[in-house]
mmCIF file as gemmi writes it, N, C-alpha and C atoms, coordinates in Angstrom:
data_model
loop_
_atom_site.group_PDB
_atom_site.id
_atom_site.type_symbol
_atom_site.label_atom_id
_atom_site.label_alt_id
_atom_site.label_comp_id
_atom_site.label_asym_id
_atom_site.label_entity_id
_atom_site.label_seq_id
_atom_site.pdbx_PDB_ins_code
_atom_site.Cartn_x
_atom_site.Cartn_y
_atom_site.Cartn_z
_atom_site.occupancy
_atom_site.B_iso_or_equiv
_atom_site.pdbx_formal_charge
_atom_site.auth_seq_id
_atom_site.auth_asym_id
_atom_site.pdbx_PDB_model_num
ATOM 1 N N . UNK Axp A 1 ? -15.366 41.731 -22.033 1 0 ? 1 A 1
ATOM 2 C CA . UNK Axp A 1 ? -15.99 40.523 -21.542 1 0 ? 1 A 1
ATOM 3 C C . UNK Axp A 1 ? -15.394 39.292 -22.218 1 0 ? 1 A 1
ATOM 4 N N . UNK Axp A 2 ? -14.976 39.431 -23.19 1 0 ? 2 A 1
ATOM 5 C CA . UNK Axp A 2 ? -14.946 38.34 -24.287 1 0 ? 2 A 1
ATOM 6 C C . UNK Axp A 2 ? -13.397 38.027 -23.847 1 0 ? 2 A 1
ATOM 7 N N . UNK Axp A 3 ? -12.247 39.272 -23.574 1 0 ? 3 A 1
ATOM 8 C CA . UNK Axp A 3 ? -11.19 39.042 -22.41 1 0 ? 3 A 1
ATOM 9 C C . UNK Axp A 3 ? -11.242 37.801 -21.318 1 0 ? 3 A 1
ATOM 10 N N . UNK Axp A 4 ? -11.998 37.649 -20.56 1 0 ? 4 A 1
ATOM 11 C CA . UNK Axp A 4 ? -12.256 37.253 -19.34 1 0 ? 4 A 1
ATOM 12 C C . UNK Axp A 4 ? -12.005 35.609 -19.738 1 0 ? 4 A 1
ATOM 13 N N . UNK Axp A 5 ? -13.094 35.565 -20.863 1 0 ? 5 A 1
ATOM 14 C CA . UNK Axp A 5 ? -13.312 34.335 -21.203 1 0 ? 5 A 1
ATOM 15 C C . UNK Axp A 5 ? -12.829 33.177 -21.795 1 0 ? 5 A 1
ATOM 16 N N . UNK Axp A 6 ? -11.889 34.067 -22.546 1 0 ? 6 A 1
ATOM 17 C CA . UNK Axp A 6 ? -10.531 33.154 -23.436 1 0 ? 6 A 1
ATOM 18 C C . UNK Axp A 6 ? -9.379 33.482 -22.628 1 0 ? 6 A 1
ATOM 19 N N . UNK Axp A 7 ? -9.179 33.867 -21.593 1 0 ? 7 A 1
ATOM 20 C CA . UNK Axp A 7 ? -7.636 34.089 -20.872 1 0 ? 7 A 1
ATOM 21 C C . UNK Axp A 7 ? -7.89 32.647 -19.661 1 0 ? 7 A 1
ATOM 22 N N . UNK Axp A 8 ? -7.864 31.473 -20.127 1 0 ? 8 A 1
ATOM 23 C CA . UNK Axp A 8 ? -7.869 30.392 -19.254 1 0 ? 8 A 1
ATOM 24 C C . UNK Axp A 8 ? -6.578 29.776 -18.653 1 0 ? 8 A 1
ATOM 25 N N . UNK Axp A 9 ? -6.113 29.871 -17.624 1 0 ? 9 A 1
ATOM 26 C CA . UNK Axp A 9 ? -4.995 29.88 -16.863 1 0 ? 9 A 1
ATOM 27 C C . UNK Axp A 9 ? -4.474 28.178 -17.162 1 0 ? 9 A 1
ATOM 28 N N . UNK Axp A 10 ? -3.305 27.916 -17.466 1 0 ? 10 A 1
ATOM 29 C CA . UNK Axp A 10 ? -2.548 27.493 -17.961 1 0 ? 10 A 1
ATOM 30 C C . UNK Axp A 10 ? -2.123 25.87 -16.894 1 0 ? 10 A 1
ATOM 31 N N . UNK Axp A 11 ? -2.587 26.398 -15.609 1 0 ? 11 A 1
ATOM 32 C CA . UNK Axp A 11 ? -2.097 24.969 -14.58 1 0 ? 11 A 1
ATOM 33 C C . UNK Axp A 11 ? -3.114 24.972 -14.18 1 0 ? 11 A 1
ATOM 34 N N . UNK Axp A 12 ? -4.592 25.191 -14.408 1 0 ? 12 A 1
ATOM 35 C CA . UNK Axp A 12 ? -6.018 24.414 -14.129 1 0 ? 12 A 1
ATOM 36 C C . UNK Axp A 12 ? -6.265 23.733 -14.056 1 0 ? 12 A 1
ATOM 37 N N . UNK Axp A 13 ? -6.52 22.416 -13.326 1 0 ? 13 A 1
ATOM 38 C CA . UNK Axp A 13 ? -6.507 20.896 -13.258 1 0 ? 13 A 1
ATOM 39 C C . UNK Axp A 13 ? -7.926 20.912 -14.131 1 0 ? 13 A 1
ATOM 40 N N . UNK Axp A 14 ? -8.807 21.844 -14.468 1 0 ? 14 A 1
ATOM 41 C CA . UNK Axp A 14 ? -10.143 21.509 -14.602 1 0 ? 14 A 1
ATOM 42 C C . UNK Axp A 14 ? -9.903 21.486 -16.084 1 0 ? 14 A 1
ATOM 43 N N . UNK Axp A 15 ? -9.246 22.025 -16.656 1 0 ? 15 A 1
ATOM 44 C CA . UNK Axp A 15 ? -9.333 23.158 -18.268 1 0 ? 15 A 1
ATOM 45 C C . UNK Axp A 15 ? -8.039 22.088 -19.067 1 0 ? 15 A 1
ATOM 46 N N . UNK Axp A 16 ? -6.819 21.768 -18.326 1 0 ? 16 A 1
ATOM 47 C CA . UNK Axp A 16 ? -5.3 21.133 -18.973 1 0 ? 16 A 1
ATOM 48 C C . UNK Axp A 16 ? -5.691 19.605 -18.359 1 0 ? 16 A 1
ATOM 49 N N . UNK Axp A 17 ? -5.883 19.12 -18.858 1 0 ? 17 A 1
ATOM 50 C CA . UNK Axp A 17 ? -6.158 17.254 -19.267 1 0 ? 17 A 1
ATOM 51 C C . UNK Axp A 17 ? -4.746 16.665 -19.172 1 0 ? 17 A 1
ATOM 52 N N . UNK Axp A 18 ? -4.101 16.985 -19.426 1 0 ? 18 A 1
ATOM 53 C CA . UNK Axp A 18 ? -2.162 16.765 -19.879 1 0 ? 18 A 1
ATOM 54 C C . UNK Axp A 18 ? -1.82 16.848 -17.987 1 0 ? 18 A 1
ATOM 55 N N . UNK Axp A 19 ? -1.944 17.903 -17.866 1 0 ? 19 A 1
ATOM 56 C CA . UNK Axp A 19 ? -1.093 18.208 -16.578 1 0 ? 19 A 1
ATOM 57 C C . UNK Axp A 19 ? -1.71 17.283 -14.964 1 0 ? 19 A 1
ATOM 58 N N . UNK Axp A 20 ? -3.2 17.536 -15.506 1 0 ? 20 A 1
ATOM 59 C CA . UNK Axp A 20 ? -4.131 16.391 -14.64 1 0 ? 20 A 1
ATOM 60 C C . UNK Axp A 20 ? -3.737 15.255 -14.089 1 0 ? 20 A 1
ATOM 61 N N . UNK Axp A 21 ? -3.902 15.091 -15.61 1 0 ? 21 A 1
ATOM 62 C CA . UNK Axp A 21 ? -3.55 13.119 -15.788 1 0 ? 21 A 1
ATOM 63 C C . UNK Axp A 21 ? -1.673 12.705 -15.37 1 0 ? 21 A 1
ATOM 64 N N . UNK Axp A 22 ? -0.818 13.739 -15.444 1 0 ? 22 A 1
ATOM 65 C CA . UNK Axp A 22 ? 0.348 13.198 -14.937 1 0 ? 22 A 1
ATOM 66 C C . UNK Axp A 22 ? 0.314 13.701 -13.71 1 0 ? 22 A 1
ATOM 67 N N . UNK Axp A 23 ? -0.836 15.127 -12.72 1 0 ? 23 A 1
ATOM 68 C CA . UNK Axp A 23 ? -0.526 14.911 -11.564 1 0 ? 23 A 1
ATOM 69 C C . UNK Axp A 23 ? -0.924 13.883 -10.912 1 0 ? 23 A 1
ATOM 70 N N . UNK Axp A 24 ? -2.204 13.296 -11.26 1 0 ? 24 A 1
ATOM 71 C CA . UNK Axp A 24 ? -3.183 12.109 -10.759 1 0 ? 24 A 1
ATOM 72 C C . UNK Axp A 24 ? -2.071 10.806 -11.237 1 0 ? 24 A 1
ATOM 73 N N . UNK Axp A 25 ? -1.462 10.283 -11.997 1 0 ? 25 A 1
ATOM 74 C CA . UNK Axp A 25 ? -0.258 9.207 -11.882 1 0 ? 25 A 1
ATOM 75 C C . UNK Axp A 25 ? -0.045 9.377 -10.765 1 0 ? 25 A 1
ATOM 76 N N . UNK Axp A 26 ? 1.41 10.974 -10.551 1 0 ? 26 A 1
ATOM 77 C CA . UNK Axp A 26 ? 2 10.667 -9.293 1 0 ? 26 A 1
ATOM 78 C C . UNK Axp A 26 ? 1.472 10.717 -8.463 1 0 ? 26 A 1
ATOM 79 N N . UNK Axp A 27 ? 0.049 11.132 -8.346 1 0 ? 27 A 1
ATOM 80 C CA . UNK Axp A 27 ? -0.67 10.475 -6.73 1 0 ? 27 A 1
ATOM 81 C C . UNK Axp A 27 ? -0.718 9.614 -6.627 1 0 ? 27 A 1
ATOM 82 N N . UNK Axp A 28 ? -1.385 8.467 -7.979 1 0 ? 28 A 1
ATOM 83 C CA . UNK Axp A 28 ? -1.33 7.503 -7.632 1 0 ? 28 A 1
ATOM 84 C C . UNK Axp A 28 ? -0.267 6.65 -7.143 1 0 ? 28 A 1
ATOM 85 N N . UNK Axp A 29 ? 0.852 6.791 -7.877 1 0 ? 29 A 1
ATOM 86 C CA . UNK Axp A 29 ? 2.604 6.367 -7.469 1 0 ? 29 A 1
ATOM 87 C C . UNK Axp A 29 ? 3.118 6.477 -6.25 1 0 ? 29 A 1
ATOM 88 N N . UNK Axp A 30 ? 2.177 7.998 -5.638 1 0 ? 30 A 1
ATOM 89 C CA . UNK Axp A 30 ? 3.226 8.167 -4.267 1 0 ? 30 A 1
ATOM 90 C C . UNK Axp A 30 ? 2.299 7.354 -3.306 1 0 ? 30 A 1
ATOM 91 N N . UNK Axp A 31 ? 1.062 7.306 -3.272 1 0 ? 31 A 1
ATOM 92 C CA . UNK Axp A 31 ? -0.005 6.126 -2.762 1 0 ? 31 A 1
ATOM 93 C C . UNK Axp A 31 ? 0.12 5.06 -2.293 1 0 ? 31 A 1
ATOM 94 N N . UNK Axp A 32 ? 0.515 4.463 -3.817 1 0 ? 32 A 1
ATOM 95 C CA . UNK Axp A 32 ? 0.793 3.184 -4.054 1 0 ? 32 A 1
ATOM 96 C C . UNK Axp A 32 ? 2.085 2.769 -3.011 1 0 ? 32 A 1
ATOM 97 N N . UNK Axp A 33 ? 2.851 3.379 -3.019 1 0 ? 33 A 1
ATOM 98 C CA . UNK Axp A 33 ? 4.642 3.584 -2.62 1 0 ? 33 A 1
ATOM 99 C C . UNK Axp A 33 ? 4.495 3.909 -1.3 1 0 ? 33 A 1
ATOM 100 N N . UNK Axp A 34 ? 3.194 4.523 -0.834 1 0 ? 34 A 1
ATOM 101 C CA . UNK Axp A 34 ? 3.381 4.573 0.677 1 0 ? 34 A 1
ATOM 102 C C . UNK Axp A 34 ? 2.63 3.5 1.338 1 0 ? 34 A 1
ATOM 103 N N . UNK Axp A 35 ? 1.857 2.978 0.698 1 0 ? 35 A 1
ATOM 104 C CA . UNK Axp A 35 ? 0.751 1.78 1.158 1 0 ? 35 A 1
ATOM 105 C C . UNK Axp A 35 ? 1.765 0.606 1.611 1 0 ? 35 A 1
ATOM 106 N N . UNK Axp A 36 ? 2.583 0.492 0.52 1 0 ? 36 A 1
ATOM 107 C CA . UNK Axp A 36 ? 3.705 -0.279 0.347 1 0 ? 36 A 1
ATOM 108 C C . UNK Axp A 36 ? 5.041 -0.514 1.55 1 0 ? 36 A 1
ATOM 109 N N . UNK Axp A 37 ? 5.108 0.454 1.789 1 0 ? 37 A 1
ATOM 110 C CA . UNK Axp A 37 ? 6.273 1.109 2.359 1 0 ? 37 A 1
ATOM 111 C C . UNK Axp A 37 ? 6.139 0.99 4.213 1 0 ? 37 A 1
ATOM 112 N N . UNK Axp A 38 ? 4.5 1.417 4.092 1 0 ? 38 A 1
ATOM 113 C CA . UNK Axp A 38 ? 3.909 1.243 5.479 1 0 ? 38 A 1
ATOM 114 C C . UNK Axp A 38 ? 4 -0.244 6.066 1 0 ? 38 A 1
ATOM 115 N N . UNK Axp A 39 ? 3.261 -1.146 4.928 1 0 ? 39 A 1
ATOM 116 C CA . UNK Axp A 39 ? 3.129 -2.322 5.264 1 0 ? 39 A 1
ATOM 117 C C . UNK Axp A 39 ? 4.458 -3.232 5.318 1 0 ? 39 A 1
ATOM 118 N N . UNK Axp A 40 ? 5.101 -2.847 4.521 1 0 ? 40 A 1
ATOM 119 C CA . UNK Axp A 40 ? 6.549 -3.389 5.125 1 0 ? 40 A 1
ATOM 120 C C . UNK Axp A 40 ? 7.28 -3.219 6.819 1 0 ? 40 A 1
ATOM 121 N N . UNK Axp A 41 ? 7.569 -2.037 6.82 1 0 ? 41 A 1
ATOM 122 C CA . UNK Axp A 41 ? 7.66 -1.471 8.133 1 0 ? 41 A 1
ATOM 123 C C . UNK Axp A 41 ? 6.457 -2.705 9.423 1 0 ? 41 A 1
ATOM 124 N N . UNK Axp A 42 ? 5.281 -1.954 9.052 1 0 ? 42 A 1
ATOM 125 C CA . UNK Axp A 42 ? 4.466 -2.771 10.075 1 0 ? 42 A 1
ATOM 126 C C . UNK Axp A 42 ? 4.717 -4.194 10.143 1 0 ? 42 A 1
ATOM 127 N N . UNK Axp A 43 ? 4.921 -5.045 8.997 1 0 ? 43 A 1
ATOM 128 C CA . UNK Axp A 43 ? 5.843 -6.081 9.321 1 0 ? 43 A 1
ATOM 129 C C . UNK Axp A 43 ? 7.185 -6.945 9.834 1 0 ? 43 A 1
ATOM 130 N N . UNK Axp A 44 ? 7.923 -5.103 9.298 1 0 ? 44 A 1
ATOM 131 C CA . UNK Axp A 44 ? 9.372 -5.485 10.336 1 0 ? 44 A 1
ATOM 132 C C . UNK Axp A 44 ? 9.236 -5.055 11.83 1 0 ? 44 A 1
ATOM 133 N N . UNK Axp A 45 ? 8.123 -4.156 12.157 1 0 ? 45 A 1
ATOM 134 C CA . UNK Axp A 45 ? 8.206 -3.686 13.233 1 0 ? 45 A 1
ATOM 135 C C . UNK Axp A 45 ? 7.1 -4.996 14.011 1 0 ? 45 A 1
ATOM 136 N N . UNK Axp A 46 ? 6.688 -5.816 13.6 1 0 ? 46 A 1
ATOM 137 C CA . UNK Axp A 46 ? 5.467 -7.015 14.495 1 0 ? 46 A 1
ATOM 138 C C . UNK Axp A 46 ? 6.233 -8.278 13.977 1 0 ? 46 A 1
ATOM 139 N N . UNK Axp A 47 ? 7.618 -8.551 13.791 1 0 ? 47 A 1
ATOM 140 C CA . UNK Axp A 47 ? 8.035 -9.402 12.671 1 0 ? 47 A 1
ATOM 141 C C . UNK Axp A 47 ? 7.7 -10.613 13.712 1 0 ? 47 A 1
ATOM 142 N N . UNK Axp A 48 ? 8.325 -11.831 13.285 1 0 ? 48 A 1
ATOM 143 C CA . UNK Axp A 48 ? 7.918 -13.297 13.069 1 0 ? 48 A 1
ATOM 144 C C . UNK Axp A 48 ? 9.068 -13.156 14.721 1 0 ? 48 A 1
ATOM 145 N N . UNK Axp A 49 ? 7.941 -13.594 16.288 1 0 ? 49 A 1
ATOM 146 C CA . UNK Axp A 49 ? 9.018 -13.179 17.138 1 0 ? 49 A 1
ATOM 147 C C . UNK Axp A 49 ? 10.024 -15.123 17.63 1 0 ? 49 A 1
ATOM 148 N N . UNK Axp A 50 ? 9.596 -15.946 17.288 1 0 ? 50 A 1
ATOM 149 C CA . UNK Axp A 50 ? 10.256 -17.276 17.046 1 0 ? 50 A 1
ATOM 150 C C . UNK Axp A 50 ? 9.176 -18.45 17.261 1 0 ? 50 A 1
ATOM 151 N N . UNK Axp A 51 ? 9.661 -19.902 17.427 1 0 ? 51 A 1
ATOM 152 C CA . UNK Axp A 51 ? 9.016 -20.575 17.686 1 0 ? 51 A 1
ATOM 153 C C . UNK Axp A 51 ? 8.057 -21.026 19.11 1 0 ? 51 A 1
ATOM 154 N N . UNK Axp A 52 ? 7.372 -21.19 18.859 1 0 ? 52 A 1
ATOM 155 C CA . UNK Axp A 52 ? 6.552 -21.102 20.457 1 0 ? 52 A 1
ATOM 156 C C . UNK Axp A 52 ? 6.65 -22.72 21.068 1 0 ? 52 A 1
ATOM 157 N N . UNK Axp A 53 ? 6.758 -22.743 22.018 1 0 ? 53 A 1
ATOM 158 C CA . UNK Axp A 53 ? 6.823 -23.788 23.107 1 0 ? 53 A 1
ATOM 159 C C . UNK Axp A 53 ? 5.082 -24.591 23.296 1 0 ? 53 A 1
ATOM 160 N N . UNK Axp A 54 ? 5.072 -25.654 21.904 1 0 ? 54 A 1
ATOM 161 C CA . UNK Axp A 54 ? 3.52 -25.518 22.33 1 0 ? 54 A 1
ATOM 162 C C . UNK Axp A 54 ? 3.502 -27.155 22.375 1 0 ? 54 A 1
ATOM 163 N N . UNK Axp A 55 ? 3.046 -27.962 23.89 1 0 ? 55 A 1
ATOM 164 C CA . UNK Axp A 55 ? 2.943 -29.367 24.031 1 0 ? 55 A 1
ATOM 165 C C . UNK Axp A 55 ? 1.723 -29.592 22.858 1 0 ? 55 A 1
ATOM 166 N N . UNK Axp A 56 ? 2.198 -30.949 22.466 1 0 ? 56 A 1
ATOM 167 C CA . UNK Axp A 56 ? 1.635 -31.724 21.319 1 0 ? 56 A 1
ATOM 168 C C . UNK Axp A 56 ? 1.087 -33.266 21.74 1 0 ? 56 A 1
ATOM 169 N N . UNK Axp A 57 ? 0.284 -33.571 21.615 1 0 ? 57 A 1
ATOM 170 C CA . UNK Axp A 57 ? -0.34 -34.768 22.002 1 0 ? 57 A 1
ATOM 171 C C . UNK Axp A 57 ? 0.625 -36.074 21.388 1 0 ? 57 A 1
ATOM 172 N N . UNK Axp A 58 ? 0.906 -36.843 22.235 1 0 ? 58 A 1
ATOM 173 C CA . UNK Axp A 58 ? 1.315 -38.081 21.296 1 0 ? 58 A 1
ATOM 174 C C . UNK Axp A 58 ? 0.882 -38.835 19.8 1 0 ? 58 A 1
ATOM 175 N N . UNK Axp A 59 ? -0.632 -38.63 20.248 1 0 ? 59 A 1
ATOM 176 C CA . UNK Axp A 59 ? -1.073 -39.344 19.449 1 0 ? 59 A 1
ATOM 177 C C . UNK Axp A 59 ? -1.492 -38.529 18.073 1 0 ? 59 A 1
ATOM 178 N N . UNK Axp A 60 ? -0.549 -37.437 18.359 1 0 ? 60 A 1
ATOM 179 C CA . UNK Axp A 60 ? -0.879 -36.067 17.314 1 0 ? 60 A 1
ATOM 180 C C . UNK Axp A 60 ? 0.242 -35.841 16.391 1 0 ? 60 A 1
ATOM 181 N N . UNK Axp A 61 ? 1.493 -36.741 16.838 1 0 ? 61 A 1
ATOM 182 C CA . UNK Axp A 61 ? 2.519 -36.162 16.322 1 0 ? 61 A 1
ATOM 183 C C . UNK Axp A 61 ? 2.747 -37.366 14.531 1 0 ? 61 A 1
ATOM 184 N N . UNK Axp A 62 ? 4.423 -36.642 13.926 1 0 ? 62 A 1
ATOM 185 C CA . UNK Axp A 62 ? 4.69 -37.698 13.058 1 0 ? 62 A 1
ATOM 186 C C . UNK Axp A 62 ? 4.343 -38.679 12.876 1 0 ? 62 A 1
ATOM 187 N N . UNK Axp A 63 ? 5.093 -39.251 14.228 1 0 ? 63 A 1
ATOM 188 C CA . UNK Axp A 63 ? 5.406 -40.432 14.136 1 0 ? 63 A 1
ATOM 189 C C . UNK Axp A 63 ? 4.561 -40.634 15.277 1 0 ? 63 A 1
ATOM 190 N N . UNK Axp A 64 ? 3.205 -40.994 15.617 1 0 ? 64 A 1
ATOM 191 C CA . UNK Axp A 64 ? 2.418 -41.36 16.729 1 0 ? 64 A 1
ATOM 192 C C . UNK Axp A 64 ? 2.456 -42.017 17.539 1 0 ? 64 A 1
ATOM 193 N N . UNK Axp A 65 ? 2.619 -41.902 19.378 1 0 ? 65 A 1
ATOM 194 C CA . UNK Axp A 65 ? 2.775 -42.96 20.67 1 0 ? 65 A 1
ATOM 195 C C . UNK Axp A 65 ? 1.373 -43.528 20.759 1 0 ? 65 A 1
ATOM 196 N N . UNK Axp A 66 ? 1.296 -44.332 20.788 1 0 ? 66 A 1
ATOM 197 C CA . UNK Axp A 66 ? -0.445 -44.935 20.961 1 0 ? 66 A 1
ATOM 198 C C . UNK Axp A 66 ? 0.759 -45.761 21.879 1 0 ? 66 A 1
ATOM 199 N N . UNK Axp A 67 ? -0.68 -45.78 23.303 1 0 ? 67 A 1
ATOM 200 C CA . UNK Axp A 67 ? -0.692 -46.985 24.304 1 0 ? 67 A 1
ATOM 201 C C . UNK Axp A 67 ? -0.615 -48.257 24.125 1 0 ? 67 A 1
């Protein structure tokens, strides 16, 4: 019985604190790196498509037309 109890397996996320904590980094890293990675993309793929054709009031602009 006393076998059973001290033979604690060696890549246990529950029992090795060490191995945990650097798999939980690279989750966090590969996470981080895809959050990243996505949002780039979704920006090159919706990018900036040019200037728009939009009438402006005279009396709206720089240099203002007043009557």
């Amino acid at each position: 019985m006393s076998e059973q109890t001290n033979n604690i397996p060696e890549k246990d996320l529950a029992s090795n604190w060490v191995s945990s904590s650097k798999f939980l980094f690279y989750l966090h890293v590969f996470c981080i790196l895809a959050f990243v990675l996505g949002g780039c993309y979704r920006l090159y793929d919706q990018g900036y498509k040019g200037k728009p054709d939009v009438e402006v009031q005279g009396s709206s602009q720089y240099k203002p037309d007043y009557k």
